[in-house]
C-alpha positions in Angstrom: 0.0 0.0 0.0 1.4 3.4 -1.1 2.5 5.3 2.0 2.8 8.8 1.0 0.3 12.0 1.6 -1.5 9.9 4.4 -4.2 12.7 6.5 -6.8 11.6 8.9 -9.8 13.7 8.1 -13.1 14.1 9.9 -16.1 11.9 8.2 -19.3 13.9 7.7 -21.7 10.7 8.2 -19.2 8.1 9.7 -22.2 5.5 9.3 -21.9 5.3 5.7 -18.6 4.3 6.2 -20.0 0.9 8.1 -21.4 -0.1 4.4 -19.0 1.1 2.2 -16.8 -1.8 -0.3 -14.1 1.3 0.1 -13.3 1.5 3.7 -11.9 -0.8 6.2 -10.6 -0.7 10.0 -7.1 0.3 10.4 -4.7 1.4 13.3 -3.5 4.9 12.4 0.1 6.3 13.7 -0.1 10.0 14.3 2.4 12.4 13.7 2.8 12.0 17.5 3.7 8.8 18.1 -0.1 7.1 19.2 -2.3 4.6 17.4 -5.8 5.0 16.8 -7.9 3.0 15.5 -9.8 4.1 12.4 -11.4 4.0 9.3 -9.1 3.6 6.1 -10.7 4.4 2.3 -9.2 3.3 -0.7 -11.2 5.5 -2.5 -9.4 9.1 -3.3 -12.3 11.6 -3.7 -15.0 10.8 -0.9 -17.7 13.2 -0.7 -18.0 12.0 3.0 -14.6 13.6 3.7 -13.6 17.2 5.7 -10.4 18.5 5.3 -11.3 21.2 7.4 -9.5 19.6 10.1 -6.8 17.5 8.2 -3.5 16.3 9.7 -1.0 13.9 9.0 -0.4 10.3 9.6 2.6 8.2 9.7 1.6 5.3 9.0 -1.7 3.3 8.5 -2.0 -0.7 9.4 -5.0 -2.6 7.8 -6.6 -5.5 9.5 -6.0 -7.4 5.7 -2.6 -6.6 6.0 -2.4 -7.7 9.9 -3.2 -11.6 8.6 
């Protein structure tokens, strides 16, 4: 999985996420060093997105990728 440009954005409806083909769960490293545990999307222009509040990541680990 490409690592590069990685942000953690706020999700307008975080529900439609549950559903979605696009998204799975993922532990997040932020910029400070913690791991949260989040939604990743594959897909690259989500209308569910808000950059408003965009910061970076460091790194994101997907359960597929845990196995």
């Amino acid at each position: 999985m490409a690592r590069k440009n990685l942000k953690v954005v706020r999700l307008v409806e975080p529900d439609l996420c549950l559903e979605c083909r696009f998204a799975q769960t993922a532990d997040v490293e932020m910029s400070d060093g913690s791991i949260q545990r989040m939604v990743h999307c594959r897909r690259l222009d989500c209308d569910n997105w808000d950059y408003s509040s965009a910061e970076p990541a460091n790194d994101v680990r997907t359960e597929d990728e845990a196995a």
